[in-house]
C-alpha positions, 0 to 999 in steps of 0.5 A: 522486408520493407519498412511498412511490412516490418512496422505492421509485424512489430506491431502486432508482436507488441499487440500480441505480447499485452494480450498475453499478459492481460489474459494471464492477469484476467484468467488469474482474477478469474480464478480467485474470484469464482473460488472465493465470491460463493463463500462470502458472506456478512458472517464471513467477513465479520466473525473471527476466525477459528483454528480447529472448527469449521464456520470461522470468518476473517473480521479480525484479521480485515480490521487488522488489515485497514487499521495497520494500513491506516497507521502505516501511511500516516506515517509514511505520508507525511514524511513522503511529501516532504522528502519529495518537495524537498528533492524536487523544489529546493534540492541543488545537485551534490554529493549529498543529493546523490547519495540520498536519492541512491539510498532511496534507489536502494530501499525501493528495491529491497526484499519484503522480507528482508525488511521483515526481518530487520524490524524484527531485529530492531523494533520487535528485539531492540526497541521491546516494542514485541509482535505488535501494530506499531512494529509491523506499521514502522516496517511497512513505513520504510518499505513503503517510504522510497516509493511513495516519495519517488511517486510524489517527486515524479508527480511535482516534476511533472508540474510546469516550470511555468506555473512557478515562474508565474508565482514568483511573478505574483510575489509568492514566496517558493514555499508559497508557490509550492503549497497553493500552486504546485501541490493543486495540480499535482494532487491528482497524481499525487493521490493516484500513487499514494492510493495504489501504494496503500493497495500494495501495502494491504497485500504484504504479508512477509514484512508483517510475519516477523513484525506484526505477529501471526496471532489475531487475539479477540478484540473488545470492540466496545472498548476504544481505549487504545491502552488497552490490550484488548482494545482495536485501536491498541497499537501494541498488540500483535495483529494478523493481518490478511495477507498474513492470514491467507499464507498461515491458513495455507501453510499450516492450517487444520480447520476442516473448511481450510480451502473455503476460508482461503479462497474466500479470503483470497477473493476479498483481498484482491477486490480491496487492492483492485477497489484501491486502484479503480478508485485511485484516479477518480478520488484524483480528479475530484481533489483536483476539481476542489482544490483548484475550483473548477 
């Protein structure tokens, strides 16, 4: 076999095996979204659920999902970012960059579910904090924490050594050069991963069973007290999320309408996580456009 022959068979080997993998994930979005999409509908997607009736909707379980989220990159952002510039613009090689850049290889790989269970050990038991919105928001902080920072340090690295030899030039500061040249151009791919983080944030579900609880009590939606029990914004009382929600209703559920509640909430949690990465790179490049003035 010649050269020619071999590149055109290992080629298409190559075209065949990403076929393959996009049916299979096309046929499996398929087949959620034709379950699920006739039984959406406004009461579906705001009612709350009900254990032993017919008719129940997901509208807790969807606030409980967004706000967890909400909380959970608030506080994993912040200290994302500043990890990352931290590695990638100050950071000399040592034996203690390699020891945390190993602790954040290590953290990135760890089961959901074993970060389930030591927040529960630790926030839920130890800390007293209980089945609750903060807890499963601290869990999901340091499951999501060693991604996002790798997301933001790949994404600065990618940043020209020229653009910082260029501020130095202008008597910027390396702090300076950072926050007004760095951070602009590498918002795109910044926002790009922070964006599909927080949609595989939304999909887990075994961190948030031994944290946030598997209970959505009724909310007061005219109350916005966050001191409040009762209250949406309450970080303290338990929250089932959806993903949650879709493993109980299938593991243990008896309402008479079991399947139609599944495959309806099946098919509104992968709409979200694929609006989470469709808009991903669109949000990027009109931040980049403001930022930078162009």
């Amino acid at each position: 076999m010649n050269a020619k022959t071999a590149d055109k068979v290992a080629t298409g080997v190559i075209y065949t095996i990403a076929a393959s993998v996009a049916l299979v994930l096309i046929a499996m979005l398929a087949f959620i979204l034709v379950r699920g999409l006739p039984h959406l509908s406004w009461h579906f997607l705001t009612a709350p659920a009900r254990s032993f009736e017919a008719g129940g909707g997901i509208g807790i379980q969807l606030f409980n999902s967004f706000y967890l989220l909400i909380l959970a990159m608030l506080i994993s952002f912040p200290i994302a970012l500043g990890a990352a510039i931290y590695l990638n613009e100050y950071a000399k090689p040592s034996l203690f960059i390699n020891i945390v850049r190993t602790a954040i290889e290590v953290m990135s790989s760890l089961p959901s579910v074993v970060v389930g269970l030591f927040g529960f050990l630790i926030f839920v038991v130890k800390f007293h904090l209980g089945f609750s919105i903060l807890s499963g928001a601290i869990a999901l902080t340091i499951f999501n924490l060693p991604i996002l920072t790798r997301s933001i340090e790949t994404s600065l690295s990618q940043i020209p050594n020229l653009q910082r030899e260029a501020g130095a030039a202008l008597g910027l500061s390396r702090f300076e050069t950072v926050i007004h040249i760095i951070l602009p151009a590498s918002v795109p791919s910044i926002v790009t991963g922070v964006v599909i983080s927080a949609g595989r944030v939304f999909g887990e579900a075994a961190a948030l069973i031994y944290t946030a609880g598997q209970s959505a009590p009724a909310l007061n939606f005219a109350d916005w007290n966050p001191f409040n029990m009762a209250s949406p914004l309450s970080p303290f009382r338990p929250a089932e999320t959806l993903a949650v929600h879709i493993w109980k209703i299938n593991s243990e559920g008896i309402m008479p309408d079991l399947s139609a509640v599944s495959a309806g909430a099946s098919a509104v949690l992968i709409i979200v996580v694929l609006l989470f990465n469709f808009s991903a790179r669109r949000l990027g490049t009109l931040l980049y456009k403001k930022l930078t003035n162009s």
